[in-house]
Backbone as a printed PyTorch tensor [residue, N CA C, xyz], in Angstrom:
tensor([[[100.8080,  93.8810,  95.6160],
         [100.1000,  94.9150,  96.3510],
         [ 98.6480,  94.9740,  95.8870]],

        [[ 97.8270,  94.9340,  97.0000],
         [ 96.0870,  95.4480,  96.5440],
         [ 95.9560,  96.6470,  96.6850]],

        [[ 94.9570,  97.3350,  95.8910],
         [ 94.5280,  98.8040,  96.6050],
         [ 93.1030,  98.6850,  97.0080]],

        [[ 92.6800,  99.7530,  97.5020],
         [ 91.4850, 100.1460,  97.7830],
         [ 91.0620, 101.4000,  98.1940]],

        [[ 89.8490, 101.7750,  97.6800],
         [ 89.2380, 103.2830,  97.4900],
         [ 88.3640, 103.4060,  98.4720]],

        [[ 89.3310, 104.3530, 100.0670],
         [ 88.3360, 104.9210, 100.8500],
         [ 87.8860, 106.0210, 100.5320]],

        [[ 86.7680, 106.1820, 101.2660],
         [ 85.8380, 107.4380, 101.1210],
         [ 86.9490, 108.5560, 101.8760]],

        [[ 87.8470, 108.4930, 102.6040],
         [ 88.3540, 109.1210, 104.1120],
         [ 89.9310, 109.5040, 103.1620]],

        [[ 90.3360, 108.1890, 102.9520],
         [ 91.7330, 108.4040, 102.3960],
         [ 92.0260, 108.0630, 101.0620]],

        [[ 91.2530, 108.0640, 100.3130],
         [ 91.4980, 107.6650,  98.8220],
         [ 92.0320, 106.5530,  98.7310]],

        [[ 92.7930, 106.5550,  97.6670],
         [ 93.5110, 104.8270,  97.2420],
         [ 94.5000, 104.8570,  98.1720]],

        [[ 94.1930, 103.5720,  99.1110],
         [ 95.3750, 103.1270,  99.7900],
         [ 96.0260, 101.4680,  99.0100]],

        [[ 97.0490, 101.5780,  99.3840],
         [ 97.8650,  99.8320,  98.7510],
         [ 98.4610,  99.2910, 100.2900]],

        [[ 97.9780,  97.8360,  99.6890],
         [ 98.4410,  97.3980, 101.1750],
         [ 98.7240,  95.7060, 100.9550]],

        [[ 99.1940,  95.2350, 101.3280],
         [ 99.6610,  93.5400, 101.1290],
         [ 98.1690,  92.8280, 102.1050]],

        [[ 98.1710,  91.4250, 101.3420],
         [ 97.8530,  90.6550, 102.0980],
         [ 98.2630,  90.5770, 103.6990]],

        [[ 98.8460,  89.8610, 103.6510],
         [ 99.8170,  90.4700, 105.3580],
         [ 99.6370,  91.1580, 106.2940]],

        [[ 98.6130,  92.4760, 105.6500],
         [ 99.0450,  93.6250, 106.2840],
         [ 97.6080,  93.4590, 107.2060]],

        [[ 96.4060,  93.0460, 106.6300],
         [ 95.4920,  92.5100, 106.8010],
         [ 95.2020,  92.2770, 107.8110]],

        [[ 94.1400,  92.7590, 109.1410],
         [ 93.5670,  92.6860, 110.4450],
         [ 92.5280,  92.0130, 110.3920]],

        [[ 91.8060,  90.8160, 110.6760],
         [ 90.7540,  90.8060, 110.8420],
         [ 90.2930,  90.3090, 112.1810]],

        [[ 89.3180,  91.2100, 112.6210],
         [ 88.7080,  91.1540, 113.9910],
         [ 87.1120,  90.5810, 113.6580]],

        [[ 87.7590,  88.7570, 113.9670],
         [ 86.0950,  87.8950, 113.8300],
         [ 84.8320,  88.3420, 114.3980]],

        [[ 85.1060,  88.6490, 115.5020],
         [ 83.7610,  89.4910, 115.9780],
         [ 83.2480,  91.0290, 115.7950]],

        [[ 84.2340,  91.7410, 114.4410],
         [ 83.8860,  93.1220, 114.5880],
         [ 84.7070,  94.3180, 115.5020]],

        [[ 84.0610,  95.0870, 115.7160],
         [ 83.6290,  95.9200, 116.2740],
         [ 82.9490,  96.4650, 116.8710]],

        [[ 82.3350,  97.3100, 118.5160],
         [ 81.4420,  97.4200, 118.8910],
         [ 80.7780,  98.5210, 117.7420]],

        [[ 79.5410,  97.8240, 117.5920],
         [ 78.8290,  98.6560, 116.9990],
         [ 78.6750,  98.6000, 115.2220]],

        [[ 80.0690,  97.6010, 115.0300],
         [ 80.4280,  97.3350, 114.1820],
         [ 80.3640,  95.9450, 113.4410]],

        [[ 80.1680,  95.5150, 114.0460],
         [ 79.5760,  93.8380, 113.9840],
         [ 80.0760,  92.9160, 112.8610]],

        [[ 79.9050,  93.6060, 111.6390],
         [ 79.8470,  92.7650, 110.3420],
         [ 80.7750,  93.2770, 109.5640]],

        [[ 81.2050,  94.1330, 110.3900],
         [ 82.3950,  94.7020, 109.5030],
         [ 83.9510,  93.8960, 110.1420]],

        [[ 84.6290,  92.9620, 109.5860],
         [ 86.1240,  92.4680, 110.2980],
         [ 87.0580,  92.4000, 109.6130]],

        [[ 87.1920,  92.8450, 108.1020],
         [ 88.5440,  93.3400, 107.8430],
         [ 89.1430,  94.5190, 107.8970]],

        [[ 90.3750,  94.6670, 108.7960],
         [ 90.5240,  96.0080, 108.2560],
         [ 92.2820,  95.9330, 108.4960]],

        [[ 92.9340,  97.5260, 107.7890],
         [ 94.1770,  97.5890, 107.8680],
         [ 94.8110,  98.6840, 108.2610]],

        [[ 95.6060,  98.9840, 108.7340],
         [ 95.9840, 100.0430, 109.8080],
         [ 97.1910, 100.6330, 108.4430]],

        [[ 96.7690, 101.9850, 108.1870],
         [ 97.5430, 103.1940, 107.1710],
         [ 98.4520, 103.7010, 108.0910]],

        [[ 99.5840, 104.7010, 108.0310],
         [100.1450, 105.4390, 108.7370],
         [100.4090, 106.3460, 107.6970]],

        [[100.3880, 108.0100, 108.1820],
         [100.4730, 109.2740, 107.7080],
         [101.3650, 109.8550, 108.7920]],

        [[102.5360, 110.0260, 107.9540],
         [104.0000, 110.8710, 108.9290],
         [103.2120, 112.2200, 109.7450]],

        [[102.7130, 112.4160, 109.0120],
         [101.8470, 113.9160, 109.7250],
         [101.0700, 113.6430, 110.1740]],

        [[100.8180, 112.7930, 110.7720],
         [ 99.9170, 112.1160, 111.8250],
         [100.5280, 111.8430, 112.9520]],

        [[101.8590, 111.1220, 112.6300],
         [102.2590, 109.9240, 113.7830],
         [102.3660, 110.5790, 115.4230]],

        [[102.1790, 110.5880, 116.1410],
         [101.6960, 108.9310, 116.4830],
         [100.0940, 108.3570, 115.9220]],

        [[ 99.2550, 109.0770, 115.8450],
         [ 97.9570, 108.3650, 114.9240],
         [ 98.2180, 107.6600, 113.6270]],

        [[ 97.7080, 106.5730, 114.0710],
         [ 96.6600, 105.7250, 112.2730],
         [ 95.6090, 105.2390, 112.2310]],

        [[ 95.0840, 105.3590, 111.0050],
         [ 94.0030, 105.2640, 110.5730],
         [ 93.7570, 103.5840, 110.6550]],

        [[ 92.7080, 103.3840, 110.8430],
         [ 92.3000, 102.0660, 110.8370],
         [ 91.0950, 101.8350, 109.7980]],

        [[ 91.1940, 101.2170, 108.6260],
         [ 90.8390, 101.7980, 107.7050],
         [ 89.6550, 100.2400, 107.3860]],

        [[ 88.3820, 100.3030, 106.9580],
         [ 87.7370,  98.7720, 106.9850],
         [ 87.9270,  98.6450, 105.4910]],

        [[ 88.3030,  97.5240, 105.4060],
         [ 88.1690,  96.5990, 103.8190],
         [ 86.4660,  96.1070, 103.1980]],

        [[ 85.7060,  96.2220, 104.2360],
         [ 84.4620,  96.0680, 104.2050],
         [ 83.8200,  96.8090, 103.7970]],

        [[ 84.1010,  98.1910, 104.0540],
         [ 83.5120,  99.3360, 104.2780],
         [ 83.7690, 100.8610, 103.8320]],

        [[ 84.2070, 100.9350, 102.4560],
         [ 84.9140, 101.8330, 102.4240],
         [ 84.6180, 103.2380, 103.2600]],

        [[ 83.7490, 103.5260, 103.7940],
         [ 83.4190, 104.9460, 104.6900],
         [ 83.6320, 104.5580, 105.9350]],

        [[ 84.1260, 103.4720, 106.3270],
         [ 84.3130, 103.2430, 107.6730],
         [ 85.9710, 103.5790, 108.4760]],

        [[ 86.3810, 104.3580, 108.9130],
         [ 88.0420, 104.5400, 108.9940],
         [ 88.0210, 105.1780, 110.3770]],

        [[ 88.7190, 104.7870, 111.3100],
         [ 89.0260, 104.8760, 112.6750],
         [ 90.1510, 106.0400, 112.5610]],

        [[ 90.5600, 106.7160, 113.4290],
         [ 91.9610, 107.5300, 114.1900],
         [ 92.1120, 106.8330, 115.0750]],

        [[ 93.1630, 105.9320, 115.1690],
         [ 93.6510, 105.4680, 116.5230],
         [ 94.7730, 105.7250, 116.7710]],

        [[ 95.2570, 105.5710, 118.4010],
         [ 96.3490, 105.6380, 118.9840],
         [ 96.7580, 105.2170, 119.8730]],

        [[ 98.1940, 104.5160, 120.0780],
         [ 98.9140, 103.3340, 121.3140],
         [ 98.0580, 104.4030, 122.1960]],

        [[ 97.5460, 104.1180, 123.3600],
         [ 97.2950, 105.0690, 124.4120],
         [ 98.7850, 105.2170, 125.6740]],

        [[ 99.1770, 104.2540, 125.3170],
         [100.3070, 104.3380, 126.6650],
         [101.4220, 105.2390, 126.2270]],

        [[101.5490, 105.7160, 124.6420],
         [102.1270, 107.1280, 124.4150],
         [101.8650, 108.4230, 124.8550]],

        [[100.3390, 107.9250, 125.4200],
         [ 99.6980, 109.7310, 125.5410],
         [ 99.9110, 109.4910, 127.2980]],

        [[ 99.0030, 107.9750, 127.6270],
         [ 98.4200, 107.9780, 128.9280],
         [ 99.6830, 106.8950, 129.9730]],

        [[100.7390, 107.1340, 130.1160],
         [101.4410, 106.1130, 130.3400],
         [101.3140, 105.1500, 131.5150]],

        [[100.0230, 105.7920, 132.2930],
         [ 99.5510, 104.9260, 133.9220],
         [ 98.7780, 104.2410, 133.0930]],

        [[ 97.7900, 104.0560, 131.8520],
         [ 96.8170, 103.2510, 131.4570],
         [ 97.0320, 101.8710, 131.5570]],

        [[ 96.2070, 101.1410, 131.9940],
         [ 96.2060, 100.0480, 132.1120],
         [ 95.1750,  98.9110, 131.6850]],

        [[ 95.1790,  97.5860, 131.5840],
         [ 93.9690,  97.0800, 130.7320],
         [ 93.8500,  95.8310, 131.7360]],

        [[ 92.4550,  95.5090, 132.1080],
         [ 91.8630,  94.4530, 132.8090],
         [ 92.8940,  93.4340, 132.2540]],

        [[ 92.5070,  92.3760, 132.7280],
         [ 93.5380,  91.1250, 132.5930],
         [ 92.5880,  89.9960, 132.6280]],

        [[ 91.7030,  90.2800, 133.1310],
         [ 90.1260,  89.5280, 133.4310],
         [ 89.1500,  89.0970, 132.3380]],

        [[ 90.2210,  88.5850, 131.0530],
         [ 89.7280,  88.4980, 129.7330],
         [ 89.0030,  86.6410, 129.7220]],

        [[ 88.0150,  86.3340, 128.9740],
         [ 87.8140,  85.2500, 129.0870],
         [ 88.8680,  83.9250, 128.1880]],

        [[ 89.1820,  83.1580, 129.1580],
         [ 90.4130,  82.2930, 128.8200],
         [ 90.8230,  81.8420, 127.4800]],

        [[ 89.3160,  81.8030, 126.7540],
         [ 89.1350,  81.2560, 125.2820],
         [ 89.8500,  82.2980, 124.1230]],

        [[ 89.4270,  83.7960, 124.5700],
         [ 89.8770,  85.0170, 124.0010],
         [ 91.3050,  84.9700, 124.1240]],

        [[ 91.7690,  84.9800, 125.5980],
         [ 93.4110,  84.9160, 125.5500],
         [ 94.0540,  84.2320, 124.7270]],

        [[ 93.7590,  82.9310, 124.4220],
         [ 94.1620,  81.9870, 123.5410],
         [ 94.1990,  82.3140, 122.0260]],

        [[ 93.2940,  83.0910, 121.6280],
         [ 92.7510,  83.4010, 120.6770],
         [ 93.6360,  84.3540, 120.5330]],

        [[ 93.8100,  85.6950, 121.2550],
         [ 94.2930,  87.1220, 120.9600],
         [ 95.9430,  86.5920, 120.6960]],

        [[ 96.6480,  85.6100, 121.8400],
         [ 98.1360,  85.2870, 121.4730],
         [ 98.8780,  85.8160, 122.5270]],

        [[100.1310,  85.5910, 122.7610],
         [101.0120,  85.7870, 123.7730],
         [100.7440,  87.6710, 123.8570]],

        [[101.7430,  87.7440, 125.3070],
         [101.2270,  89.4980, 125.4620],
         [102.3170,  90.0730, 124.5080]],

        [[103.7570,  89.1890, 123.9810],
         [105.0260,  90.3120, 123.8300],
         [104.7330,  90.3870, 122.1790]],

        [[103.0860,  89.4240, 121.6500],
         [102.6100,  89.5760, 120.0520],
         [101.5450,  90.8320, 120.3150]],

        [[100.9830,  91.6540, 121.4250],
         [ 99.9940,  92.2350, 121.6180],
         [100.3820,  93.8340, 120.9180]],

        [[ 99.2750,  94.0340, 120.6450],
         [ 99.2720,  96.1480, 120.3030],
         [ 98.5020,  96.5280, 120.8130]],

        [[ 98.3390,  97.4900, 121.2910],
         [ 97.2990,  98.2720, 121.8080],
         [ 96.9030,  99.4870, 121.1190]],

        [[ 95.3550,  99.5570, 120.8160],
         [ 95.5110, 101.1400, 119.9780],
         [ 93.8980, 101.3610, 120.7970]],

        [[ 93.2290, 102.9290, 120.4430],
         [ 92.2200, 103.0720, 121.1430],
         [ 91.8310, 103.9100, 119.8780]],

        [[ 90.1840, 104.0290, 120.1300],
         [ 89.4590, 105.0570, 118.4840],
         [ 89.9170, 106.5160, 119.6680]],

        [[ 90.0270, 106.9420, 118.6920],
         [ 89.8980, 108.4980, 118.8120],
         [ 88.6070, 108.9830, 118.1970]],

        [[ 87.5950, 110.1050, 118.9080],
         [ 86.8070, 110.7860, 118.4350],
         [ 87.1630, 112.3530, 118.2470]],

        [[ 87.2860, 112.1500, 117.0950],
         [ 87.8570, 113.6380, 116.5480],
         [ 86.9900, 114.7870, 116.6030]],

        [[ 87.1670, 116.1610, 117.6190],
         [ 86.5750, 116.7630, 117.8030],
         [ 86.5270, 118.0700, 116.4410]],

        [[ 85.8780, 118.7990, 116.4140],
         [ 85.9370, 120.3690, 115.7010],
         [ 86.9990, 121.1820, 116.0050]],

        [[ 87.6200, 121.4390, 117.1650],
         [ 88.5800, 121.6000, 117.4960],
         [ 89.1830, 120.5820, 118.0140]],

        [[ 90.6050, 120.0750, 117.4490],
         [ 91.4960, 119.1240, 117.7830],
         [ 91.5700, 119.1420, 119.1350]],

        [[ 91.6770, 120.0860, 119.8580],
         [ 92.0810, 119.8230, 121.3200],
         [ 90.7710, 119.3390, 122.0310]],

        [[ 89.7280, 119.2240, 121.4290],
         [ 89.0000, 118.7220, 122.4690],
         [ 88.3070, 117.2000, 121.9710]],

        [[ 89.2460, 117.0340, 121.2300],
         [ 88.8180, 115.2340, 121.1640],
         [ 89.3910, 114.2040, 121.9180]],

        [[ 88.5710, 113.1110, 122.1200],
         [ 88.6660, 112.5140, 122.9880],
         [ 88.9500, 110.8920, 122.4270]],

        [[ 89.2760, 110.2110, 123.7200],
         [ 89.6010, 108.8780, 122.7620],
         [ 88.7930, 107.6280, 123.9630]],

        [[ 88.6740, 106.7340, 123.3290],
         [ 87.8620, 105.5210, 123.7540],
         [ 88.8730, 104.8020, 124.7580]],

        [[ 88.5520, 105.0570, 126.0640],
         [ 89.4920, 104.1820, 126.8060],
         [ 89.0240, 102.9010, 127.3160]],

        [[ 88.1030, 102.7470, 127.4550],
         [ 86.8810, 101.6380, 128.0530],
         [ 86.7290, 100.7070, 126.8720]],

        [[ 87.3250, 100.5830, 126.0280],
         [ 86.7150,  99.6380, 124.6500],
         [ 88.1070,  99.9930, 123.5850]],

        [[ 89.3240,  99.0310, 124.3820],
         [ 90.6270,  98.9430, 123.5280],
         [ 90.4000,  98.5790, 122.3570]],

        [[ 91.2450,  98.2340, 121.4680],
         [ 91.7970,  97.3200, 120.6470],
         [ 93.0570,  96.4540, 120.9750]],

        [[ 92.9510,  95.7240, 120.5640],
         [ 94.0830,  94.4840, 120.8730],
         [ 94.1280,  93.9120, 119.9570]],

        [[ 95.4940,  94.1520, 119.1010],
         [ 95.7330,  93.4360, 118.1590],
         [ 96.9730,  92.4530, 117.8920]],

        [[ 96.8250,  91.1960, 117.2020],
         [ 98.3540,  90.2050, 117.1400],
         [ 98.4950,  90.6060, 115.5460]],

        [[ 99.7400,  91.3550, 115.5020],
         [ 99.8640,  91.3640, 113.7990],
         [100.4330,  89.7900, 113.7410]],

        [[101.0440,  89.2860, 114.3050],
         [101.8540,  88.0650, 113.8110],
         [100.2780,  87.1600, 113.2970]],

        [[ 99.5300,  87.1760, 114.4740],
         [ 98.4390,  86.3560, 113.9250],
         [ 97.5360,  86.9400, 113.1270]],

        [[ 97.7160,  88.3490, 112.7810],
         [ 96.7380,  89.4300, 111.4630],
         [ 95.1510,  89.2760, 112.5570]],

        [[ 94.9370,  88.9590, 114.2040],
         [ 93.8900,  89.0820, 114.5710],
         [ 93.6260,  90.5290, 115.4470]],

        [[ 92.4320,  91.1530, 115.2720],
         [ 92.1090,  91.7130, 116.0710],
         [ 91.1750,  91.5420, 117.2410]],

        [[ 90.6570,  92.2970, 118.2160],
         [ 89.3980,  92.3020, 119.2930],
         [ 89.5400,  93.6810, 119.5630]],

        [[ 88.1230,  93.9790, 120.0610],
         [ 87.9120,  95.0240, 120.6780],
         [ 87.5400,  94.2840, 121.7520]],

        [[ 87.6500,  94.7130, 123.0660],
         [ 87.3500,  94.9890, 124.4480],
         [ 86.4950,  95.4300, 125.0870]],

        [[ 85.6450,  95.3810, 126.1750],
         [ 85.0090,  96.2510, 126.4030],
         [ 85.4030,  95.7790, 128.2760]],

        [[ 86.3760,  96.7530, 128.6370],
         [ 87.0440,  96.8940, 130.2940],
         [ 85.6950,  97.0130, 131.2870]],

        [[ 85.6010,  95.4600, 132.2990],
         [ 84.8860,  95.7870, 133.0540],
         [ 85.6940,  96.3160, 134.8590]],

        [[ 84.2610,  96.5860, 135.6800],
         [ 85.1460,  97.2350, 136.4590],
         [ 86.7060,  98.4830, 136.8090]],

        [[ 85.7990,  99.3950, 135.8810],
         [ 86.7080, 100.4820, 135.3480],
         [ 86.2700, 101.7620, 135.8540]],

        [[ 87.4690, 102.7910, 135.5150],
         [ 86.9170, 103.6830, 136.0150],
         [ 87.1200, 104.5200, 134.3140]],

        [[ 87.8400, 103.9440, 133.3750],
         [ 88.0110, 104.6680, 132.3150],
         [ 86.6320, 105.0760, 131.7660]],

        [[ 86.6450, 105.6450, 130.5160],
         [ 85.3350, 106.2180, 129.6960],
         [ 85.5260, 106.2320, 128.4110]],

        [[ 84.4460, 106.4330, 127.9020],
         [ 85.0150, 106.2190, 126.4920],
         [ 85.1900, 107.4680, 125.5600]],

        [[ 84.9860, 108.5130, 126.4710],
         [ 85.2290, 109.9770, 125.9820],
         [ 86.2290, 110.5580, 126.8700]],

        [[ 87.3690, 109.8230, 127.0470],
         [ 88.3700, 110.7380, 128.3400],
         [ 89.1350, 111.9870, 127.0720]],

        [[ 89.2000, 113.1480, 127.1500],
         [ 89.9650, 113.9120, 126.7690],
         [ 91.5220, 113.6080, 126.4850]],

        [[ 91.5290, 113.5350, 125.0430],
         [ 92.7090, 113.2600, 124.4380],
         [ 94.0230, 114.5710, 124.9420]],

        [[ 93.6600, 115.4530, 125.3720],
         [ 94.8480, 116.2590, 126.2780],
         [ 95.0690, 116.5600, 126.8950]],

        [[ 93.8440, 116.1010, 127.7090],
         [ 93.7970, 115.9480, 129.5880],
         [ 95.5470, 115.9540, 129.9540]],

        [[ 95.6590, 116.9820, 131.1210],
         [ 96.5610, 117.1670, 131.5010],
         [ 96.6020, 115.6860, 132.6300]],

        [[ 95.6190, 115.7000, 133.0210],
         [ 95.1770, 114.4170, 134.0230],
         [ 95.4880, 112.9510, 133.4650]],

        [[ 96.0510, 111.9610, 133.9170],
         [ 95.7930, 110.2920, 133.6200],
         [ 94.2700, 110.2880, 134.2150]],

        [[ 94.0210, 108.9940, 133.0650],
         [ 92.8700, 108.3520, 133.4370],
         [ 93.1260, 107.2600, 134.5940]],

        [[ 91.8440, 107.8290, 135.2170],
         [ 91.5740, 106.6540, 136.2470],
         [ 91.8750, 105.3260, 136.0620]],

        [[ 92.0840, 104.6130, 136.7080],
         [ 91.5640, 102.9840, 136.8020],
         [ 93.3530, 102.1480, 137.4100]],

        [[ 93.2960, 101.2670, 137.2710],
         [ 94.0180, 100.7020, 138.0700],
         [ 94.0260,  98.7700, 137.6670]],

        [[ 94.2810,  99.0650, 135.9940],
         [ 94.0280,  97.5060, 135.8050],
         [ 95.5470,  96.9240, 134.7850]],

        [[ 95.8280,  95.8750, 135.5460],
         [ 96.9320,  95.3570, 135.2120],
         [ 97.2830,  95.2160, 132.8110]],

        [[ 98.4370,  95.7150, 132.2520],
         [ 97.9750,  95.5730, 131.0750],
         [ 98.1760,  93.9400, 130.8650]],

        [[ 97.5870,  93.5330, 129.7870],
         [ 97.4460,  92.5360, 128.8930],
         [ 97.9360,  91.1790, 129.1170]]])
């Protein structure tokens, strides 16, 4: 087991294995591509996505098709990426959450997935063209998000 000292969650331990790395980053995030996904029972369904790079860097994410179950994800990925990301039945889906001041009014990134192969420890972020999603849709919207794109 390794550990490591986030700023967010203190010492976490985690295996080799457990290990994400997304070669191109993150939007916004660029240079940052290791990272490892924590889970907190008093969270679940959220986890933290936590960077190995970075100790102040730590995501809230969540499957969206738990919250949003019409969500759907372009398919219109470039051929090289598909190859890269791995079959769909190795795929995860998680989305950042932006955690509001009051919980109920945070929102989560629907326009800019994550897609991850644990078998292959790779990640990507996304960025859905021809969408109607956003990247601030209300995490308790009584409403589904728009859009109409086949998943993965």
């Amino acid at each position: 087991m390794k550990q490591f000292e986030s700023q967010r969650l203190g010492l976490i331990e985690f295996r080799e294995e457990d290990v994400i790395t997304f070669p191109h980053g993150l939007i916004g995030f660029a240079s940052l591509n290791r990272f490892v996904l924590v889970s907190d029972p008093r969270l679940t369904p959220f986890l933290w996505l936590q960077s190995l790079d970075d100790p102040a860097v730590c995501f809230l994410v969540v499957n969206p098709f738990l919250i949003f179950p019409d969500y759907e994800i372009d398919t219109e990925l470039d051929p090289a990426l598909r190859n890269e990301i791995g079959a769909v039945e190795e795929l995860e889906v998680l989305t950042i959450v932006t955690v509001a001041e009051e919980f109920s009014d945070s929102t989560v990134n629907l326009l800019g997935p994550l897609i991850i192969n644990r078998k292959r420890r790779l990640g990507f972020q996304i960025a859905l063209t021809d969408s109607n999603y956003c990247t601030r849709h209300p995490l308790f919207s009584q409403a589904s998000p728009e859009g109409s794109r086949q998943a993965v």
